[in-house]
N, C-alpha and C positions, 0 to 999 in steps of 0.2 A: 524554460520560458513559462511564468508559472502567473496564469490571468488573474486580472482583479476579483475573482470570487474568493481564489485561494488566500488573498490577502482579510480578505473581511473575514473569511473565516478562522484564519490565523487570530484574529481581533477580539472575538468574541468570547467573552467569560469562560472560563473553562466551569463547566455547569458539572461536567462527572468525577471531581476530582477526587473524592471521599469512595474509595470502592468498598462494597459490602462483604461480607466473606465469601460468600457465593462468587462473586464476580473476584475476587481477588485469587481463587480454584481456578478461575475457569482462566484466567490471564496466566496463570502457570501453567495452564495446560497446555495454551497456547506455545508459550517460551518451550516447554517439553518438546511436543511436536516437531517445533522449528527446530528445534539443536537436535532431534534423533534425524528428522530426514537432512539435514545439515551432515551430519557427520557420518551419513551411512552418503547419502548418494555428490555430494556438492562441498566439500571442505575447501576447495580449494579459490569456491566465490566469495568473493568479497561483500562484505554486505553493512550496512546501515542501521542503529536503533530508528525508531520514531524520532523519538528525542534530538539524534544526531543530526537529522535529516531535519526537523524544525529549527535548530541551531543553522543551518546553511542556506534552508529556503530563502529566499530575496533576492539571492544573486543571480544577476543575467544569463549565466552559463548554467543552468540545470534543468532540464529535463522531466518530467515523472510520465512513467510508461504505465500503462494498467495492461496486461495481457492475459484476461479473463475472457470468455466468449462474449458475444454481443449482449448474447441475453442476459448476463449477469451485470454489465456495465450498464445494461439499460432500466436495473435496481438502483442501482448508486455506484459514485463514483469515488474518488479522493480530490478535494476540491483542484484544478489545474492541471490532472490528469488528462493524458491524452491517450485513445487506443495505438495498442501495437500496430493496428492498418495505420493509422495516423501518422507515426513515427514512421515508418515504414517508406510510406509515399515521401516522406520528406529527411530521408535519414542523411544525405549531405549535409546537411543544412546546421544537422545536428554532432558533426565530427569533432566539435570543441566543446563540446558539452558535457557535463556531467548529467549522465544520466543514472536515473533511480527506479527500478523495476519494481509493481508490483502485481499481486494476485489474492488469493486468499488467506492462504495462510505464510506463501515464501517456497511454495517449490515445484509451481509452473514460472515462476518468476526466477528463481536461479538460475533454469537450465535455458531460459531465453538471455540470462544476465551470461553465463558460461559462452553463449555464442557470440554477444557482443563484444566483449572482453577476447576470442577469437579472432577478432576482426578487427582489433588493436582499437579500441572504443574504450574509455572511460566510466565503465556500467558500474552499479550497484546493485547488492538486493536489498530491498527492504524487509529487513527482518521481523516475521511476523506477518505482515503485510497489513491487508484493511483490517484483521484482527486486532490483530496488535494496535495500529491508528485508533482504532474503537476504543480499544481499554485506554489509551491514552487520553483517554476524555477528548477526539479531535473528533470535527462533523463529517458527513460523508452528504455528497449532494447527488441530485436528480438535475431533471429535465425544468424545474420550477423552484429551484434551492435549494437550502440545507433540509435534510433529514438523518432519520434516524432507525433507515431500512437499509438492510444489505442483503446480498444474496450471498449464500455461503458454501455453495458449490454439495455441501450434501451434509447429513444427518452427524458424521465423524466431526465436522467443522462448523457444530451449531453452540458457535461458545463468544458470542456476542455479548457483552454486559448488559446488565439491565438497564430498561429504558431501550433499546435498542429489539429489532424486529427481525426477527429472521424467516429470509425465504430461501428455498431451493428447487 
């Protein structure tokens, strides 16, 4: 269930489309990351591009989970994101859903995807995660709209593209 912010944002020019060299490093580093903790600790989840995951947004049955701490959600989000408490209090609600996990980089978001997928739940990860979304040229929102700040959980995981703002 993916609100009308997500939609406008989906809408809007893809302003980062051109990555600079720099930023097209730092987007492999990310894909590295993801596929080394991918294939050391979680092979076995299932997971999502960006891309994949913007091809399917629309439809009524999907979900997007963010299971980052409060204070990092309360940098930015992924537009129609809802926290894991969120999902949580209403997880019935959600049993025909495709849901779509994310976090930083994709691997606090696995092992919360590995649980749900336990519990015979239709999860994903999102590979990458708000990383990845970033290089994607997609926007990440606040409490007042789109922006172009993320919290990135710490110094390993400060590989945001340019134009974009990193806190930790």
């Amino acid at each position: 269930m993916l609100g009308l912010v997500m939609w406008l944002v989906l809408l809007l020019p893809n302003a980062l489309s051109a990555q600079s060299g720099e930023d097209a490093a730092r987007s492999a580093k990310v894909d590295s990351l993801y596929a080394a903790y991918k294939t050391a600790g979680f092979p076995e989840v299932p997971d999502l591009s960006v891309g994949d995951f913007l091809k399917m947004a629309g439809g009524d049955s999907l979900v997007l989970v963010d299971v980052r701490e409060p204070a990092e959600q309360a940098v930015s989000m992924l537009p129609g994101a809802i926290t894991m408490a969120a999902f949580e209090a209403e997880a019935a609600s959600y049993s025909d859903y495709r849901i779509v996990v994310y976090c930083t980089i994709g691997f606090r978001s696995a092992l919360y995807t590995r649980q749900l997928r336990e519990k015979g739940l239709d999860a994903y990860n999102l590979a990458g995660s708000l990383l990845a979304w970033a290089h994607a040229g997609q926007v990440l929102v606040d409490s007042l709209g789109p922006t172009r700040t993320a919290h990135v959980y710490g110094e390993t995981w400060d590989l945001l593209p340019e134009g974009y703002r990193s806190v930790w």
